[in-house]
C-alpha positions as CSV (number, residue, x, y, z in Angstrom):
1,X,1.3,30.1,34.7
2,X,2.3,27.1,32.0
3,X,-0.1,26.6,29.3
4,X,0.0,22.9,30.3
5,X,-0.3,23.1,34.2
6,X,-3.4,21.2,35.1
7,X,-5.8,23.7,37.5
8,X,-8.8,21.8,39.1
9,X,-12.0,22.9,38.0
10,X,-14.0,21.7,40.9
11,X,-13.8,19.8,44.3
12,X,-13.5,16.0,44.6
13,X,-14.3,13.9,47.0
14,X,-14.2,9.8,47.6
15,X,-16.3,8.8,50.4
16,X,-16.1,5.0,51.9
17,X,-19.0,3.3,49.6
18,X,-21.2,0.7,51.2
19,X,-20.7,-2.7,50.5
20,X,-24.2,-4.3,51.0
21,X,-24.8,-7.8,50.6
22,X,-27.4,-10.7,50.8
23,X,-28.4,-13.9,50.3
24,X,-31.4,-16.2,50.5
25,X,-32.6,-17.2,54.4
26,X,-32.8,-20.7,53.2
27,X,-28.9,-20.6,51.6
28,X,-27.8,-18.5,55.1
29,X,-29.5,-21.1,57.5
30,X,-28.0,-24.0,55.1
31,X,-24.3,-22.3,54.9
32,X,-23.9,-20.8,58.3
33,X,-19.8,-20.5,58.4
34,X,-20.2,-18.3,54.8
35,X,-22.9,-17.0,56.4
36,X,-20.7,-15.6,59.7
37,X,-17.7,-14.7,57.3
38,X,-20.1,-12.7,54.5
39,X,-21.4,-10.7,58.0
40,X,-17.9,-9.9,59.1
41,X,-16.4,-9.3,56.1
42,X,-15.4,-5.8,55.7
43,X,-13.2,-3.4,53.6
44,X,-12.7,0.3,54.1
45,X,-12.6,2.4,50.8
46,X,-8.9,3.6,51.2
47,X,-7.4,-0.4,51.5
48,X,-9.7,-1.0,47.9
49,X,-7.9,1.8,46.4
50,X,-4.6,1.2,47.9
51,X,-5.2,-2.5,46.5
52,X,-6.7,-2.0,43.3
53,X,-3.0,0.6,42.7
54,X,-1.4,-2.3,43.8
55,X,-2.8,-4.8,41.3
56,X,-2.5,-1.7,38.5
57,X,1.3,-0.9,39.1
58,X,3.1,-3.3,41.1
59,X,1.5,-6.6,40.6
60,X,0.9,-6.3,36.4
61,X,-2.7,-7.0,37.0
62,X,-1.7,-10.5,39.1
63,X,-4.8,-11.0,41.3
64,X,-3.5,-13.8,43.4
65,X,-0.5,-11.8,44.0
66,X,-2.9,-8.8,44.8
67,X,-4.3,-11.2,47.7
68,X,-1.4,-12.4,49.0
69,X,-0.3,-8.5,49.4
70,X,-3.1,-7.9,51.3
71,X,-3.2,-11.1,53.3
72,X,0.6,-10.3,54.3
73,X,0.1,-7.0,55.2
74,X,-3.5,-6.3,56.6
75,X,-4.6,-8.2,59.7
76,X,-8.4,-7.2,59.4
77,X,-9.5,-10.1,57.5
78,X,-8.4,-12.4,60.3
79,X,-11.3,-11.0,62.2
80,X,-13.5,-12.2,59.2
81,X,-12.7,-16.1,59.7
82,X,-12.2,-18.7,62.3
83,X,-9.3,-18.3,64.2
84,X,-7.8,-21.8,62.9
85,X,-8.6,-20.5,59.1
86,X,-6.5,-17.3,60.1
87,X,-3.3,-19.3,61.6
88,X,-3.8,-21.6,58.1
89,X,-3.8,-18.9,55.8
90,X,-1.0,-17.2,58.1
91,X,1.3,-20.3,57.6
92,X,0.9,-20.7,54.1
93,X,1.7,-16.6,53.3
């Protein structure tokens, strides 16, 4: 075996993390549309890591070009918005 081959030294494992969130009653009763999209919203662990190696090695670290990636390639996040928002955003990728 090479001197430099790299030989794992113990098991590794990336499980989907939770994305908890919250706000005040008083905001969510006063802001019901951000309200329904922060419920909806979202993300499995994989699509964070295949975005986050997008932003490190194709976009240079561009986060708007980041979004647009996902926006243009992932139709999840239609199901996070009204369906007028989704054909906007659609027509402007």
């Amino acid at each position: 075996m090479e001197e430099d081959a790299w030989v794992p030294t113990c098991g590794v494992e990336y499980r989907d993390m939770s994305l908890d969130k919250s706000v005040l009653s008083s905001w969510a009763d006063s802001h019901p549309a951000e309200t329904a999209f922060l419920e909806a919203y979202s993300i499995p662990t994989a699509q964070v890591n295949r975005l986050l190696a997008f932003y490190e090695d194709e976009s240079d670290g561009d986060m708007e070009l980041t979004a647009m990636e996902y926006l243009a390639n992932d139709d999840s996040w239609k199901s996070w918005v009204p369906a007028d928002v989704a054909a906007k955003v659609s027509g402007a990728l």
